[in-house]
C-alpha positions in Angstrom: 64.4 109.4 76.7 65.6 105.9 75.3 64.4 103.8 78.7 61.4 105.2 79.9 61.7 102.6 83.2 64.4 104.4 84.4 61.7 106.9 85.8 60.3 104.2 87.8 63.7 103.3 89.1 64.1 107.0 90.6 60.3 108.3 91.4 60.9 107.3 95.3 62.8 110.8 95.2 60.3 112.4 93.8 58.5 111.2 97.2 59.9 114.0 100.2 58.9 112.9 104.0 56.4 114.6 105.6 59.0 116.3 107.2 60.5 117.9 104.4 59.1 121.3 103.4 57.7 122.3 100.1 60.8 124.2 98.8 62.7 120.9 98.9 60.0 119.1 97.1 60.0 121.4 94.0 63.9 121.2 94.2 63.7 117.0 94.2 61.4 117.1 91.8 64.2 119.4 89.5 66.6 117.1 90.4 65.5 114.3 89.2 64.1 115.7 86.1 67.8 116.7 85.1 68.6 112.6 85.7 65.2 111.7 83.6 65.4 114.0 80.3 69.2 113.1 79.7 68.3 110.1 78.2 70.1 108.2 80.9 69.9 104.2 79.5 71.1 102.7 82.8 68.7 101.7 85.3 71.0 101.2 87.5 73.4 104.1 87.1 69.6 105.9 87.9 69.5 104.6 90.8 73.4 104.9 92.2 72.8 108.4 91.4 69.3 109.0 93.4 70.9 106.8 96.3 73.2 109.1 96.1 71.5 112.6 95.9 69.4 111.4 98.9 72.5 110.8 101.0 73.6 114.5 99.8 70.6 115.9 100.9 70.0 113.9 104.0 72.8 113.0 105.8 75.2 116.1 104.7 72.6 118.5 104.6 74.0 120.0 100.9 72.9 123.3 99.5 70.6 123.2 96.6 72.7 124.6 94.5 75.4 122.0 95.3 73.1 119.3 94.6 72.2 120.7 91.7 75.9 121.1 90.5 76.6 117.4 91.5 73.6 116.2 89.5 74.5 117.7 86.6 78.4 117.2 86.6 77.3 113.5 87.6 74.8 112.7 85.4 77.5 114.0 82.6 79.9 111.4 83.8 77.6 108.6 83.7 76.5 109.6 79.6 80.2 109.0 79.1 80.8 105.3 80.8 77.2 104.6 78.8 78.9 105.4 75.7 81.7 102.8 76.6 78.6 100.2 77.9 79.8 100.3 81.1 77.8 101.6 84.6 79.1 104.1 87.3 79.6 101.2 89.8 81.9 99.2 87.3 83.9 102.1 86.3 87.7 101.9 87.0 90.8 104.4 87.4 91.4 104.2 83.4 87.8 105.0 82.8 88.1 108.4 85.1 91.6 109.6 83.2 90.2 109.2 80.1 87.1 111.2 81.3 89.4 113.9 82.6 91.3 113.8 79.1 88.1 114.7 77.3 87.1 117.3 79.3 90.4 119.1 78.3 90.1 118.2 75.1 86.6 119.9 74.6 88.6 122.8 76.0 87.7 123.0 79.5 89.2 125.2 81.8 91.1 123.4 84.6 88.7 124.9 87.6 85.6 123.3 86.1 87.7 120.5 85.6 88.4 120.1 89.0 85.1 120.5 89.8 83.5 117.1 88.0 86.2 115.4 89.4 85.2 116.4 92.9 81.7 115.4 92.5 83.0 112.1 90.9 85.0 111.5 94.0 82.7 112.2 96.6 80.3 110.0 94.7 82.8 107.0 95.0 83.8 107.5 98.4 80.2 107.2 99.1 79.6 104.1 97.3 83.0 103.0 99.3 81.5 103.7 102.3 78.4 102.2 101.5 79.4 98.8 100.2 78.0 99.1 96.7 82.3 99.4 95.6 85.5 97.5 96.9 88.0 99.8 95.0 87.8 104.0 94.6 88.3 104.6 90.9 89.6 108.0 92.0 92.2 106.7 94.6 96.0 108.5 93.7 94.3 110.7 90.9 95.7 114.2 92.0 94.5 117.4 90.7 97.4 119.1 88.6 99.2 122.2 90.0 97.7 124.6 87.8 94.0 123.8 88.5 95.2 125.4 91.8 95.2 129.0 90.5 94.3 132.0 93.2 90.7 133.7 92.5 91.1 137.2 90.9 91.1 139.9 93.3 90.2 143.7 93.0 93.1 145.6 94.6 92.0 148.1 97.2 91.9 151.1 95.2 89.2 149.2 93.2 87.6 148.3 96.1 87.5 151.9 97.4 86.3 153.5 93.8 83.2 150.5 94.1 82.2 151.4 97.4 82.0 155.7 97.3 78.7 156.4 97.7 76.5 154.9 95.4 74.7 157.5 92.8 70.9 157.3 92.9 69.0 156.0 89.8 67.4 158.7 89.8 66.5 161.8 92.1 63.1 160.6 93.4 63.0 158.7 97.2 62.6 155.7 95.5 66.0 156.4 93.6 67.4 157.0 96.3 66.0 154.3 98.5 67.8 151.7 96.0 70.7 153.6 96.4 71.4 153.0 99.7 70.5 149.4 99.5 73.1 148.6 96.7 75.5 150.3 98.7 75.2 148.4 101.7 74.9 145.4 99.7 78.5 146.3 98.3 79.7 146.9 101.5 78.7 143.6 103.1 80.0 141.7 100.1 83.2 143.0 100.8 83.6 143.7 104.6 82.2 140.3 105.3 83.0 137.9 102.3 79.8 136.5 102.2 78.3 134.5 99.1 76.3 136.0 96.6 73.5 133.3 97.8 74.3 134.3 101.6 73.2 137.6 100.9 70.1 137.2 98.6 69.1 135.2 101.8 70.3 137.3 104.5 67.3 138.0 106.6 66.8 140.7 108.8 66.7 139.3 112.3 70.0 137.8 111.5 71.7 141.4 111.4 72.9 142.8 115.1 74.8 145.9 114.3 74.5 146.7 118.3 77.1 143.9 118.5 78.3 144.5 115.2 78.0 141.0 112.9 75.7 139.0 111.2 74.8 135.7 111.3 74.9 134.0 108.1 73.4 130.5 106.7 75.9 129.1 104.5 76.4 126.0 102.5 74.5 122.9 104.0 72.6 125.5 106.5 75.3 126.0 108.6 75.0 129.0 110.3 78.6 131.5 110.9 79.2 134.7 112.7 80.3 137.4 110.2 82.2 140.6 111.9 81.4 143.8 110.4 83.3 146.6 109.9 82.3 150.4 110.7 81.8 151.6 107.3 79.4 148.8 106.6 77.9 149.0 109.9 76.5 152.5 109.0 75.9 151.8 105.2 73.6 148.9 106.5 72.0 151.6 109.0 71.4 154.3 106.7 69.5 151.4 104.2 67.4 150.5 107.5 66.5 153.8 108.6 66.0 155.5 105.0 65.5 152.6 102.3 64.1 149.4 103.1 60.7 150.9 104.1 60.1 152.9 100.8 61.4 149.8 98.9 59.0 147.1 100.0 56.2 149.8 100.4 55.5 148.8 104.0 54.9 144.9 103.0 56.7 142.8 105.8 59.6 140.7 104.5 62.0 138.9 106.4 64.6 139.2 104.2 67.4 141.9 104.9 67.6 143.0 101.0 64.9 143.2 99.1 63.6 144.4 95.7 60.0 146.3 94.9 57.2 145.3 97.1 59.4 143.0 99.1 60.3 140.4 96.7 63.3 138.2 97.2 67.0 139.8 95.2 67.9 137.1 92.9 71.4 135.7 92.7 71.1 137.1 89.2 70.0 140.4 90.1 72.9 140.8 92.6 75.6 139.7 90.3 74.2 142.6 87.9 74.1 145.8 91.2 77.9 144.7 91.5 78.8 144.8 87.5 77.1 147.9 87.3 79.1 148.7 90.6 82.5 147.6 89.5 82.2 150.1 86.4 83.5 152.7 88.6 86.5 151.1 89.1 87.4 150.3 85.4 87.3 147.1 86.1 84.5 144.6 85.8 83.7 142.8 88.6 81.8 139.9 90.3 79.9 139.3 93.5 82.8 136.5 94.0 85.5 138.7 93.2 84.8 140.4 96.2 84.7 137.9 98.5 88.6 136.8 97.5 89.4 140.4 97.7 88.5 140.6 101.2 89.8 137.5 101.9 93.4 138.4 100.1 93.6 142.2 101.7 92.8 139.9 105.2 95.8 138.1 104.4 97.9 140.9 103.2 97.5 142.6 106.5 98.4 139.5 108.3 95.0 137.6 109.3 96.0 133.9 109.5 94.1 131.1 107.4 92.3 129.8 110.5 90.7 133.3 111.2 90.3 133.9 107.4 88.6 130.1 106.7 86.3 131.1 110.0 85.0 134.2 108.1 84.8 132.8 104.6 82.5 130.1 105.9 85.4 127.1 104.5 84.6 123.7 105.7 87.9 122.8 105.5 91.2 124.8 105.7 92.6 123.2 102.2 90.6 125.5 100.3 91.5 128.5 102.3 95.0 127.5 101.5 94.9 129.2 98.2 95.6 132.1 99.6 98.8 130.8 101.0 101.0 132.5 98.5 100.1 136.0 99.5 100.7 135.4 102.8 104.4 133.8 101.9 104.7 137.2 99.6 103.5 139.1 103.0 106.2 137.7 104.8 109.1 137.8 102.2 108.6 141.7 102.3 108.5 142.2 106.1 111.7 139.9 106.3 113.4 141.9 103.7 111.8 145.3 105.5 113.1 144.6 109.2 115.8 141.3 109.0 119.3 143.2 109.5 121.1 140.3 107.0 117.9 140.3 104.6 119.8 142.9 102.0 123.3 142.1 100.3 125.7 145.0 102.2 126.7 147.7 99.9 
């Protein structure tokens, strides 16, 4: 590290509240490691950015894995304005374009793109907000057309040949057992649209099927009523009354999926059942992929974006918008079907 006093600047972080539990301790002390073995040279750009983390943490309540993202697309940004001797609070609109520029030119996709300049920009605002700025560097810089491109989907054939009956492993009851979990794991990612980090977290008392939903912690904790739909009503019900027990061996969990002995599914793990998964459908696919496919067939069938951005868990309806096109495709082909001037008269 070139400035070993930039730890010092920072190690308040390290410090949680009494409050705070012991999972967002080791998480802090992650954090700030990332900051601390970049070779950041700028005390102060340390501090901006644990100011800054706190207030993500804190005040908006941010998932660890969006802290985590923001640290590291963050701490990125401020290498670069160190390179050009300059800190993150004296950075300016030019300094930001010319960030963005070499992004794309170390090839980039547009998406990830997008992303670092969304953690750049809700860092600013913040600083805004906060006094530390008297000018957004980000103000007027607008995210090109084609970052906006619609999430692959799996068409519903696909989505049928995914969720047939899942083959056991193997023959034995533990086979089996895992069978029935992976397929009501399939059919939740699908009939709900639920994160792949929703349901590696899902815990059991969260799941009604009497009333048929369950409740599911989001980004930031926030907690969202997800519908189900018969099919995965009874998948989950069959893993309940046949699998879960011979999976954790009778060890109590309080977590709705589970691997051997109990132990908590990774997000890892999951994104490998629904590869594996996908292979029936000669596509590969992606816990993610999913999730936009139920949000697109939704669409397709006429579900508006308020009921669709409810479901999905969106904080705010702009990102649900993405799905706008299908719905404007949806209604060019019922106003061709049933509009008696919608066809050219033969």
């Amino acid at each position: 590290m070139r400035d070993a006093g930039c730890a010092q600047i920072i190690c308040h972080w390290l410090v949680a509240p009494p409050a705070l539990s012991t999972r967002f301790n080791t998480f802090r002390e992650l954090a700030v490691t990332r900051i601390l073995t970049t070779g950041m040279a700028s005390d102060a750009n340390a501090r901006t950015l644990s100011a800054f983390l706190d207030y993500l943490r804190v005040e908006r309540g941010s998932a660890k894995l969006t802290i985590s993202a923001y640290t590291s697309d963050l701490v990125q940004f401020a290498e670069f304005l160190e390179k050009r001797k300059q800190n993150l609070n004296e950075a300016c609109r030019e300094d930001v374009r010319e960030y963005i520029q070499e992004l794309f030119s170390n090839a980039l996709d547009g998406r990830s793109v997008g992303r670092k300049l969304s953690a750049i920009r809700q860092l600013y605002r913040h600083l805004l907000l906060d006094g530390k700025i008297s000018k957004d560097p980000t103000l007027n810089i607008d995210l090109p057309k084609q970052w906006k491109v619609l999430p692959k989907a799996l068409s519903r054939e696909e989505v049928g040949s995914m969720l047939a009956e899942t083959a056991p492993r193997n023959q034995t009851a533990r086979g089996q057992a895992l069978a029935l979990r992976d397929h009501a794991m399939l059919e939740l990612l699908y009939a709900g649209g639920v994160r792949v980090s929703e349901v590696a977290d899902a815990r059991l008392e969260d799941l009604k099927l009497d009333m048929g939903y369950i409740l599911v912690r989001g980004k930031g904790d926030k907690e969202r009523m997800v519908p189900l739909g018969v099919p995965s009503q009874q998948a989950l019900q069959q893993y309940l009354k046949n699998g879960r027990e011979l999976i954790t061996k009778k060890r109590n969990s309080p977590l709705l999926f589970v691997g051997p002995g109990g132990r908590r599914l990774t997000r890892q793990r999951v994104w490998q059942l629904v590869g594996k998964a996908s292979l029936a459908s000669g596509r590969h696919a992606s816990p993610h992929m999913l999730r936009h496919s139920c949000a697109t067939h939704m669409v397709e069938n006429g579900a508006d974006l308020r009921t669709v951005q409810t479901i999905l868990g969106h904080s705010d309806i702009s990102t649900t918008q993405i799905y706008t096109h299908v719905a404007l495709d949806r209604l060019k082909s019922v106003y061709a079907k049933h509009h008696p001037r919608a066809k050219a008269k033969a």
